[in-house]
C-alpha positions in Angstrom: 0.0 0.0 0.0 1.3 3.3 -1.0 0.1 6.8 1.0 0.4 9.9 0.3 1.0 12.7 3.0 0.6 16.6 1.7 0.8 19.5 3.3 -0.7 22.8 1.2 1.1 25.9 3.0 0.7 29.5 1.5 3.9 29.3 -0.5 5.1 25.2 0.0 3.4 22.2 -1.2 5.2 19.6 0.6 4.6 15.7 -0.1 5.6 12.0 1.1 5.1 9.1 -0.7 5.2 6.0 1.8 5.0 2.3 0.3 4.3 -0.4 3.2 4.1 -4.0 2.6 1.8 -6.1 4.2 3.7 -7.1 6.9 3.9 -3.2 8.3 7.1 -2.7 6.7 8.1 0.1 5.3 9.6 -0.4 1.4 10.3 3.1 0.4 9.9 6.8 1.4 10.2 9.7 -1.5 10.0 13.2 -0.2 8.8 16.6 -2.4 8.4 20.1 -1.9 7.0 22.6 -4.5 7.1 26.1 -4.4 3.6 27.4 -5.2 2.2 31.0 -4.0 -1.2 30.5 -3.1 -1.8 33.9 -3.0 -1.5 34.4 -6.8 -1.2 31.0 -8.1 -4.0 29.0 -6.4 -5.6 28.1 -9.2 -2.5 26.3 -10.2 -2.7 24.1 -7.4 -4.1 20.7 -9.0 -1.4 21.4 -11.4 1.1 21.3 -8.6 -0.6 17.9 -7.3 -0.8 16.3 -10.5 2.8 16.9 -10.5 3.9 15.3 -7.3 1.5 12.3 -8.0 3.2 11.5 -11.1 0.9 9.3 -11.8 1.9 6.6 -9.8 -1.4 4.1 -9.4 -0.3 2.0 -6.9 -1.3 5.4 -4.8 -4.2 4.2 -2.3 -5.0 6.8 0.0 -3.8 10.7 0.4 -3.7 12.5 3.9 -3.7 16.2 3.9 -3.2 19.3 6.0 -3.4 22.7 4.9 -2.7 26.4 5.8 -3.1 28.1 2.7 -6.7 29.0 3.5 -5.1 32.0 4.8 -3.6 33.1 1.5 -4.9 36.3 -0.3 -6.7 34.3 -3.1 -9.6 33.9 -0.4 -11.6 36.4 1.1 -12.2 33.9 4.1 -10.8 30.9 5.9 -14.4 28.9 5.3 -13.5 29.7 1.5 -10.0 28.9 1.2 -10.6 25.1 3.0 -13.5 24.7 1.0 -11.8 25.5 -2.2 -8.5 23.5 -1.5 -10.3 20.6 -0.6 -12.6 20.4 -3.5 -9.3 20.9 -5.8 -7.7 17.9 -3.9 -10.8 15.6 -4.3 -11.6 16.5 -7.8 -7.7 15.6 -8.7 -7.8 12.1 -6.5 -10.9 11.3 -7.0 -10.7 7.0 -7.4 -8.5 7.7 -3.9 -9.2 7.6 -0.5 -9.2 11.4 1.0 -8.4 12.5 4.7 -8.1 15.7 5.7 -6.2 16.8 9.0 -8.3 18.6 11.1 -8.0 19.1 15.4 -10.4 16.0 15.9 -8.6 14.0 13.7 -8.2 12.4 10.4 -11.8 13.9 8.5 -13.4 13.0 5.1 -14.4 15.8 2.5 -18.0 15.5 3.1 -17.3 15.6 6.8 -15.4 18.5 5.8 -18.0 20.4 3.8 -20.2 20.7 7.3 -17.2 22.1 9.0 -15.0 23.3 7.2 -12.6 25.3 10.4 -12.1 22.0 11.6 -9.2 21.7 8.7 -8.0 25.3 8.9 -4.9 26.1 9.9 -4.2 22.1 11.4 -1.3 21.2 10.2 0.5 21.3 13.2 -1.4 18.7 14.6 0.2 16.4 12.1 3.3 17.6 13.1 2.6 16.9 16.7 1.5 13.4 15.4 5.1 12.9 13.4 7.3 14.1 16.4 5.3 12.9 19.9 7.4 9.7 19.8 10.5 11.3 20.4 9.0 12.5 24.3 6.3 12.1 25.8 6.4 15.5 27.7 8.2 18.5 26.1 7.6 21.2 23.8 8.2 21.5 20.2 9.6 24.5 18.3 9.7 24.4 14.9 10.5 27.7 12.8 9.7 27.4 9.2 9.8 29.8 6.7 6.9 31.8 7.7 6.0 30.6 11.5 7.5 29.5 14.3 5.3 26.8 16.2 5.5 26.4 19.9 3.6 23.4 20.8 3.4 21.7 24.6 2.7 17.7 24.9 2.2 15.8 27.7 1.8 12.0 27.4 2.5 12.0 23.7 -0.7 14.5 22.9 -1.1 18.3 22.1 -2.2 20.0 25.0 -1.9 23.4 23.6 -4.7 26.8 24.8 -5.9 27.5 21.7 -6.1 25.7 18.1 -7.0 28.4 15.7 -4.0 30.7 14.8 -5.7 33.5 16.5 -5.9 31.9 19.2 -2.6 30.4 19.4 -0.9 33.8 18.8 -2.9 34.8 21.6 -1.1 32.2 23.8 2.4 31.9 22.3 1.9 29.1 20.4 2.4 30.6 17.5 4.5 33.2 16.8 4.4 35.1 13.3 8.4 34.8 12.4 10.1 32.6 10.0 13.3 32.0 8.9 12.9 33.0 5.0 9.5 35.1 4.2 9.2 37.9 7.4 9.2 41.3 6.7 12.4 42.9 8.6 10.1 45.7 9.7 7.7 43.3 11.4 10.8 42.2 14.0 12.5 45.9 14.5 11.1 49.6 14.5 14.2 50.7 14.4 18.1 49.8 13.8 21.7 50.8 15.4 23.2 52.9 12.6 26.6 54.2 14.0 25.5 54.1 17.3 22.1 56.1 16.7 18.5 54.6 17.3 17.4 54.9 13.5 13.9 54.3 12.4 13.2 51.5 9.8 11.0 51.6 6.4 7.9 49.5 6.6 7.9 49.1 3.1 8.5 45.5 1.5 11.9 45.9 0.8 14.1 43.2 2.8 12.6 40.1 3.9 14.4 37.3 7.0 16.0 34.9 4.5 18.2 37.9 3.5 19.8 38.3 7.2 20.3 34.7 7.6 21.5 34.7 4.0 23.9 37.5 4.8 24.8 35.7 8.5 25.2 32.4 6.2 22.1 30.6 8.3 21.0 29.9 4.8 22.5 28.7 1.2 21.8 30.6 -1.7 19.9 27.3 -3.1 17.7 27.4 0.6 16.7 30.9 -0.1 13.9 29.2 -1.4 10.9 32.2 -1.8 11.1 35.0 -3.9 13.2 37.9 -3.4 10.9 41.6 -2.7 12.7 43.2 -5.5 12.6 40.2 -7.7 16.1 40.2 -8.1 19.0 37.8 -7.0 19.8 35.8 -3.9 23.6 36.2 -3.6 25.3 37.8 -0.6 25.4 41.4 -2.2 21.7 41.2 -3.6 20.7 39.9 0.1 23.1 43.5 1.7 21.9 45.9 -1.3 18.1 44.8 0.1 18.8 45.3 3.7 20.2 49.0 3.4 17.2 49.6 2.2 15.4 49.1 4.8 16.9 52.1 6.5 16.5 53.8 3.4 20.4 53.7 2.5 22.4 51.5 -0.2 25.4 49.7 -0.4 27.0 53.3 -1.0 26.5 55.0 2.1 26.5 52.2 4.6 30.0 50.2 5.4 29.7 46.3 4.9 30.4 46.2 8.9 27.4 48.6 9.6 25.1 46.2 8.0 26.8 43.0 9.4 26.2 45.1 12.9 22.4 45.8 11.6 22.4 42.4 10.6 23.3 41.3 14.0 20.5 43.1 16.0 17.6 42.0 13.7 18.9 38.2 14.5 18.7 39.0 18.1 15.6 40.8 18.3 13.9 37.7 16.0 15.2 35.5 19.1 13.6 37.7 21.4 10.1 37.3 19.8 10.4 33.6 19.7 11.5 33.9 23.0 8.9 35.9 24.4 5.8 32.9 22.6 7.9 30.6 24.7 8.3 31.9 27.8 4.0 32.0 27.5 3.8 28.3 26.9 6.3 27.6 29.1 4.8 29.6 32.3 1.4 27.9 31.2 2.7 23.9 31.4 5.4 24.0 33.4 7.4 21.5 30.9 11.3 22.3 30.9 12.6 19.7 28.1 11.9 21.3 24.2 12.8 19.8 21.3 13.5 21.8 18.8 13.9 22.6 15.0 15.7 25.5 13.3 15.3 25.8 9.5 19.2 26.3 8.4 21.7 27.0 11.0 19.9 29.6 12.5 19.8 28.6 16.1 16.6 31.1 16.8 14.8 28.3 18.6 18.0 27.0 20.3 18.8 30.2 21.7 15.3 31.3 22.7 15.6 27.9 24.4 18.8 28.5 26.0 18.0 31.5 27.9 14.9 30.0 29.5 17.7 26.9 30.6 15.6 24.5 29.6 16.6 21.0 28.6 17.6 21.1 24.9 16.7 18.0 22.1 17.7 18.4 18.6 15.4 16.9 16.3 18.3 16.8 13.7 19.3 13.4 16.1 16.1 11.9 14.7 15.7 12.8 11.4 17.3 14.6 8.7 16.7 18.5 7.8 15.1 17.1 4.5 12.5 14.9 6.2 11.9 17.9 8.5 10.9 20.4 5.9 8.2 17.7 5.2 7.4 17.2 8.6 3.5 18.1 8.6 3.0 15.9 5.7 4.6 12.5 7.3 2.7 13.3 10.4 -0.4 13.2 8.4 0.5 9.6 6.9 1.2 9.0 10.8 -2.2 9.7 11.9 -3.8 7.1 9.0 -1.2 4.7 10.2 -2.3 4.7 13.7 -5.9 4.4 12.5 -5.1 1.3 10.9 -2.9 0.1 14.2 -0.2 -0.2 12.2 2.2 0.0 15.2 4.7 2.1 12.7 6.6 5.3 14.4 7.4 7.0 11.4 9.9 9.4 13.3 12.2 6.0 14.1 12.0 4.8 9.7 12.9 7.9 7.9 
């Protein structure tokens, strides 16, 4: 039996492709990711889908989460779910459908009469990936966009709230990412030769160029598109920082923007920080595992300052698998519907 896990963000479609024999055991695992902007291109989407299928019959059942209900293309959450799902059903059709949603796996019909239930739940498969790892700790994943913050106690999700308003409400989840911020949505101001300065809050310099600049981040992991549509090398990444500050590579020194660089990367650990000091003071749990897209270390230093005990998830599984998290904790949650008895966090 072959499934298939997807996860439709706002700008990622990420996908697995598990093959299990009938003795439980695992034959194969394939992992995909495909860039695709929802907020422009969501009518492309079945496009995208068909291309990660590739055709492949032996495909029995697909498991999906979604966040890109959110994206601009929709004028409401109810709409964006509703939409998505009906594009994923009308490409699978002969296949078995589930959709992650905060009371479990869900069908599409059972998704038509609530269609909420599916927003914004992909961190519940994530939960459902990682929860084998420990059985009480908190899990901090920052990914291009978000950083997730969730606490588990006996190997389930015990977090305040479950929509994203609510969970930036309790820490949970804190709007920063590694690649896709706006620089002007972490400072309101910058150290520019030792004077408090006051930062644009135009679109002009986004987080993958800081950690591009600090080398948190390859060129080739710079994975979203540039705000000026231009290039993704190390003066390209500078050139759209001055900016920010309303300067250019002319009047600022390369060590005044290494030094602006610098504070941004702190003051992005101190709002992860501050979301995790919330959950923290709320469950009293004091082990975290955590996950850092690149090298950045945001969620290990947030962690470090609160002294709590540390786990890499990069011990477990590879920062490959990881980007693709949400979508193998989807397969999970079929597989334990199934009583398979198959950790997926232990095989990949």
């Amino acid at each position: 039996m072959k499934i298939m896990g997807l996860d439709i963000g706002g700008a990622n479609t990420d996908c697995v492709i598990i093959d299990i024999n009938d003795k439980h055991e695992i034959k194969s695992i394939q992992e995909y990711k495909e860039y695709l902007p929802m907020w422009k291109d969501n009518e492309k989407l079945q496009e995208c889908l068909i291309k990660l299928y590739d055709n492949d019959s032996e495909i029995e059942v697909i498991c999906v989460s979604m966040t890109a209900e959110l994206a601009d293309s929709y004028t409401s959450k109810t709409e964006g779910v509703l939409d998505i799902s009906k594009k994923v059903i009308e490409t699978f059709s002969e296949k078995i459908v589930k959709f992650v949603t905060f009371n479990g796996l869900k069908s599409y019909d059972e998704i038509l009469k609530n269609p909420l239930d599916a927003a914004a739940a992909n961190w519940i498969g994530t939960v459902n990936a990682i929860k084998y790892i420990k059985n009480n700790c908190i899990f901090m994943d920052m990914g291009s966009t978000t950083t997730d913050i969730i606490p588990l106690k006996n190997r389930t999700e015990i977090a305040s709230g479950h929509s994203d308003t609510e969970r930036l409400g309790t820490g949970e989840l804190v709007y920063t990412g590694m690649l896709r911020t706006n620089l002007a949505t972490i400072v309101h101001e910058v150290p520019v030769k030792n004077i408090p300065t006051s930062v644009s809050s135009e679109l002009f310099t986004i987080s993958a160029d800081i950690h591009r600049i600090l080398e948190h981040i390859t060129e080739e992991e710079y994975t979203c598109t540039t705000p000026d549509g231009k290039n993704k090398d190390l003066t390209s990444c500078k050139r759209r920082l001055c900016r920010l500050i309303c300067a250019d590579l002319d009047t600022l020194t390369d060590e005044e923007i290494i030094n602006i660089t610098k504070y941004i990367y702190e003051k992005q650990v101190e709002q992860v920080t501050q979301g995790l000091i919330k959950v923290v003071e709320k469950t009293g749990l004091t082990s975290v595992i955590i996950c850092d897209l690149g090298n950045s270390k945001i969620c290990y230093n947030a962690a470090k300052k609160l002294g709590l005990d540390i786990i890499d998830i990069d011990e477990y599984i590879s920062k490959k698998s990881m980007s693709i998290i949400t979508a193998i904790g989807a397969v999970q949650m079929y597989l334990e519907e199934q009583d398979t008895n198959i950790q997926l966090i232990h095989c990949i």
